[in-house]
C-alpha positions as CSV (number, residue, x, y, z in Angstrom):
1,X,4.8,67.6,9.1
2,X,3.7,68.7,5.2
3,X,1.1,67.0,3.9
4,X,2.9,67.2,0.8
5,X,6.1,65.3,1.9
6,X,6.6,62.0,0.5
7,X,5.8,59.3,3.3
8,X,7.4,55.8,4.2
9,X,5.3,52.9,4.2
10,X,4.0,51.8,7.6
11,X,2.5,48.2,8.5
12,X,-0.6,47.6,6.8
13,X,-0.8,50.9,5.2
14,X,-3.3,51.5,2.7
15,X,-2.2,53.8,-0.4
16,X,-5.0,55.1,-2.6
17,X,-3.6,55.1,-6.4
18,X,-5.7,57.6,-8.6
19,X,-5.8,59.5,-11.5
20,X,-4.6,63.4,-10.9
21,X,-4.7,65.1,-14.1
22,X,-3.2,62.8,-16.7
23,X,-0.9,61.1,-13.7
24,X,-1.5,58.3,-11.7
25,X,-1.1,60.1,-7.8
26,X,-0.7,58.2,-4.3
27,X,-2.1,59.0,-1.1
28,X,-3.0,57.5,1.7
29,X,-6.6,56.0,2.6
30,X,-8.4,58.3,5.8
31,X,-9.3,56.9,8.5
32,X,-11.5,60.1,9.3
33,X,-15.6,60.2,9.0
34,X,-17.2,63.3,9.6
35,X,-20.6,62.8,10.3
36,X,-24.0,64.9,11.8
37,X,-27.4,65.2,11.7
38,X,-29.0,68.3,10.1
39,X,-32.7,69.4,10.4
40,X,-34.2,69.0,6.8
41,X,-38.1,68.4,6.7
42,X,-40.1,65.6,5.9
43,X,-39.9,64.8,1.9
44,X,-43.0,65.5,-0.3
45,X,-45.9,62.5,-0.4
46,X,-46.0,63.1,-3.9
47,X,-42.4,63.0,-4.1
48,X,-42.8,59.5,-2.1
49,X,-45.4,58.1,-3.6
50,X,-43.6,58.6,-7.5
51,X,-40.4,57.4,-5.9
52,X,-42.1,54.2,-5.1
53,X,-43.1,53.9,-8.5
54,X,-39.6,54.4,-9.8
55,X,-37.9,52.0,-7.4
56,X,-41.1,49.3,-8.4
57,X,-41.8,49.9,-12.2
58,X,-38.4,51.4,-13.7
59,X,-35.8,50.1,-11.5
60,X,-34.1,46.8,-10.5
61,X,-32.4,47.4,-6.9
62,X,-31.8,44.3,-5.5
63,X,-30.8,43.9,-1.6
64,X,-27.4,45.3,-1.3
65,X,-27.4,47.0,-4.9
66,X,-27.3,50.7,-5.1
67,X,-28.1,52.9,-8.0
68,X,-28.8,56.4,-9.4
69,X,-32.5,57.9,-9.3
70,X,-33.8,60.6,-11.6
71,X,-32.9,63.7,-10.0
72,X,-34.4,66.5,-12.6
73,X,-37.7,64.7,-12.4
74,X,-37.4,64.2,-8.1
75,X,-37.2,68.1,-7.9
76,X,-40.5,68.9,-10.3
77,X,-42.1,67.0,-7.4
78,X,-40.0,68.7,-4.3
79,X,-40.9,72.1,-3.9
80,X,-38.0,72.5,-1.0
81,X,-35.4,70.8,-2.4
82,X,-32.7,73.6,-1.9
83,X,-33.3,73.5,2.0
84,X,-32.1,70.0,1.6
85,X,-28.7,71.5,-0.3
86,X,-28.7,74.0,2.1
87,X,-28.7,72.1,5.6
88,X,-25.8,70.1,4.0
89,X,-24.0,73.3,2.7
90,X,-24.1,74.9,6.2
91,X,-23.0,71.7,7.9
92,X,-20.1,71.7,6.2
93,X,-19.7,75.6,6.2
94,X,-18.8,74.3,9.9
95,X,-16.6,71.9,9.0
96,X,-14.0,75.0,6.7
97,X,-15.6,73.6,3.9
98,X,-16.8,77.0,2.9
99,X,-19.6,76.4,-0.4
100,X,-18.2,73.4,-1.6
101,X,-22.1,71.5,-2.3
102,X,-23.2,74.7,-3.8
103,X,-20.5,74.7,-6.5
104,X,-20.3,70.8,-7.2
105,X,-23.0,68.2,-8.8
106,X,-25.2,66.4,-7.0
107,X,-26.6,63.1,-7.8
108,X,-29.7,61.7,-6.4
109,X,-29.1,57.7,-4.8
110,X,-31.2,54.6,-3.7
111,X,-30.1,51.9,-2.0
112,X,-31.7,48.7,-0.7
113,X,-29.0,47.7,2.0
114,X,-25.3,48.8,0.4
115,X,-23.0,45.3,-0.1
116,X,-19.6,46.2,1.5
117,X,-17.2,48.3,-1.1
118,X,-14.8,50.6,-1.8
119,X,-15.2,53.5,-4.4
120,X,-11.2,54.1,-5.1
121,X,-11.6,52.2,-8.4
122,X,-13.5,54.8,-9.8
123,X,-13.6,58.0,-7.7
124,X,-10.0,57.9,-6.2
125,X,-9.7,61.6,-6.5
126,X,-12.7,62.2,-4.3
127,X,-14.3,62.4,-0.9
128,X,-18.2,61.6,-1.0
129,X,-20.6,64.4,1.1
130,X,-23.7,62.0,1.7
131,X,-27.2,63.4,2.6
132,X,-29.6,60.1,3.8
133,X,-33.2,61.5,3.0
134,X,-35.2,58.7,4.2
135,X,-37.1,58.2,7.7
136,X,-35.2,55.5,10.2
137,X,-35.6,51.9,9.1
138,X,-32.9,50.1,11.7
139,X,-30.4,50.8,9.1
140,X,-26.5,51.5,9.7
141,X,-24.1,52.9,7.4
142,X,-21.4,50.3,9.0
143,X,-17.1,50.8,8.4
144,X,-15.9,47.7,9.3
145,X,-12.2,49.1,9.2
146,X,-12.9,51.8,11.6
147,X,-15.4,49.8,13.7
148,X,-17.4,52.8,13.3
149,X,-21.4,52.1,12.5
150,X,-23.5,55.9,11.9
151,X,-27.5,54.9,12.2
152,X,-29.1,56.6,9.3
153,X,-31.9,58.8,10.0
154,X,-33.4,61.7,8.3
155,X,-30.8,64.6,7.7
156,X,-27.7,62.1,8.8
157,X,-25.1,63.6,6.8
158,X,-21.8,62.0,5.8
159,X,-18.0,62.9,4.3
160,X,-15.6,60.5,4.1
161,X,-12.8,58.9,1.7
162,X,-14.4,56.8,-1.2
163,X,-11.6,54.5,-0.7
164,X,-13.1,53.4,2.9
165,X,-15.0,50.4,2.4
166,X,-18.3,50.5,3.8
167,X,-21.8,49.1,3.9
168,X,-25.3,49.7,4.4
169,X,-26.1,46.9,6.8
170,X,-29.6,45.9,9.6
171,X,-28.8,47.6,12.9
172,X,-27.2,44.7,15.8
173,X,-25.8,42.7,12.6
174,X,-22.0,42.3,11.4
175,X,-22.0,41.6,8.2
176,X,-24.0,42.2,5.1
177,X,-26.8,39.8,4.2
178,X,-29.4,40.0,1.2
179,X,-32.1,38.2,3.5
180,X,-32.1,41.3,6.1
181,X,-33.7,43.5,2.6
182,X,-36.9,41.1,1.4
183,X,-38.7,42.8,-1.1
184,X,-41.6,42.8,0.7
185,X,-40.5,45.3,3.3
186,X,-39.7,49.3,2.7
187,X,-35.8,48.6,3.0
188,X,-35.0,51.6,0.5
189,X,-33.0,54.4,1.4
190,X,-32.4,57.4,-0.6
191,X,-29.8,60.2,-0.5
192,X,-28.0,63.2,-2.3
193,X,-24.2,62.6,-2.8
194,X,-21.7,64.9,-3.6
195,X,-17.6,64.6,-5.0
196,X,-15.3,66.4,-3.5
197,X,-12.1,66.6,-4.9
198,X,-9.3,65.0,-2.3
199,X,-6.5,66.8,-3.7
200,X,-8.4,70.4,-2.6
201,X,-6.6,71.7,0.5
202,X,-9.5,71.8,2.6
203,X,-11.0,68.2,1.7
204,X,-7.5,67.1,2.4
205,X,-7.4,68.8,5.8
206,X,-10.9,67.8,6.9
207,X,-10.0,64.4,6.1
208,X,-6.3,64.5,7.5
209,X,-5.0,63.1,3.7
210,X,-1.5,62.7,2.9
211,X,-0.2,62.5,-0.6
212,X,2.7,61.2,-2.8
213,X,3.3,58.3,0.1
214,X,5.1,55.3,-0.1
215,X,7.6,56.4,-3.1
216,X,8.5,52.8,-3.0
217,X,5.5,51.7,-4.4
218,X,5.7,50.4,-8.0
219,X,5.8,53.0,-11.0
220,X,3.9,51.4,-13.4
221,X,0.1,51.6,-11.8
222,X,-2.0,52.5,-14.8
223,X,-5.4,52.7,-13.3
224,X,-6.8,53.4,-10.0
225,X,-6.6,51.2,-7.0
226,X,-6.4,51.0,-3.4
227,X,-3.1,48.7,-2.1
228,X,-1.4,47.5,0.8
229,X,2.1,46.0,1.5
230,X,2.6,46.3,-2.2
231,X,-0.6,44.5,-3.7
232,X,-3.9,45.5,-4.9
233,X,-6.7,44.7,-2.3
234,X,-10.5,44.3,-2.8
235,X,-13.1,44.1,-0.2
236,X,-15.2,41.0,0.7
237,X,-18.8,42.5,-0.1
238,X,-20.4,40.8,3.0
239,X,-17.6,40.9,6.0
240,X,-16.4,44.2,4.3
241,X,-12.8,42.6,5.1
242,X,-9.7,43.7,2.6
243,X,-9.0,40.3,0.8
244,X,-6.4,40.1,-1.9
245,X,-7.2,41.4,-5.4
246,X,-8.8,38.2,-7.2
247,X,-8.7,36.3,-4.4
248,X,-12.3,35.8,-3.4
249,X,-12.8,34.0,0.2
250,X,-9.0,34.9,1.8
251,X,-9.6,37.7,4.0
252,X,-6.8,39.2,5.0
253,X,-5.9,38.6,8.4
254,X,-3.1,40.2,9.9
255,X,-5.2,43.5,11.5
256,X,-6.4,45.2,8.1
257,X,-10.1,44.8,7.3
């Protein structure tokens, strides 16, 4: 079957709405999440010890909040930084994503546990490539959709659709809570992230994407959004359930999460 070909709708299918050039575009929502483990060295102490800084001095993460760390002034401090870039590059070398990380941006992330989401409002057109940095602190990166929890160590490395909702949650728990990330305890986890573009036939392979379904859905989608059945769907930030755009507390419940 093409990739290509316009889809039906199935039961409780999820279609990604984003913008493709100066059109909105419909695909479906992966199910797929590639992950591994590479071999990448302990980070810097000096590099540590100005992160805490950051994080302590110049930063407001809260438990569950994730934000965007200096990266030009991480890598005056990390000597080895492109052994980092290229563990993940050659990971994904294996994966037929020949020198994708080596041609795209990189952003440098911290998170103190990650409240359940989804990225399709904003980065619709992409997959994220994920590079966890930090040592193990009983952390999962947990998709509740997939039932699929990935313990995040140093060098765990991720791709998967932004549209996925996910979390950061404690190991052995279900759902989010800000109690499980006090501030009195080294909860902080920090990665590299990467976009890569869905719509490139290799991201779309590797993440077994199908575009322009459900040609029944409505016409007049002017921003991007992840639907199902015909509505716009959010995701409860602690059970990382699909609820109802707008309708905070009614998860759905009729085998979509």
């Amino acid at each position: 079957m093409r990739r290509n070909a316009p889809q039906p709708p199935t039961p409780n299918h999820l279609t990604s709405y984003f913008w493709s050039g100066d059109a909105i575009r419909r695909r479906c929502v992966s199910d797929v999440v590639l992950s591994g483990t590479v071999d990448v060295p302990e980070l810097p102490t000096r590099l540590l010890a100005d992160w805490t800084r950051e994080l302590s001095l110049r930063m407001t993460l809260g438990a569950g909040d994730v934000d965007v760390m200096p990266l030009a002034r991480a890598r005056a401090r990390w000597p080895n930084y492109s052994q980092y870039v290229q563990a993940a590059s050659d990971w994904t070398n294996t994966l037929g994503l020949p020198g994708w990380l080596a041609s795209k941006d990189v952003a440098l992330m911290a998170c103190r546990g990650a409240r359940y989401h989804h990225d399709g409002e904003q980065y619709g057109g992409a997959a994220f490539c994920n590079l966890f940095l930090s040592e193990d602190k009983g952390q999962d990166v947990h998709f509740p959709g997939l039932d699929l929890r990935i313990p995040l160590t140093r060098g765990t490395v991720l791709i998967f659709d932004t549209c996925q909702p996910h979390g950061v949650i404690q190991r052995g728990r279900h759902a989010f809570d800000a109690d499980d990330f006090p501030v009195d305890q080294d909860g902080t986890q920090v990665f590299l992230t990467w976009e890569l573009p869905i719509e490139d036939p290799d991201v779309a392979r590797a993440l077994h994407v199908a575009f322009d379904v459900d040609p029944s859905g409505p016409t007049t989608v002017n921003d991007e959004q992840v639907r199902r059945n015909g509505g716009r769907v959010e995701v409860c930030p602690q059970s990382g359930h699909w609820r109802r755009a707008g309708a905070s507390g009614h998860a759905l419940n009729d085998g979509v999460r």
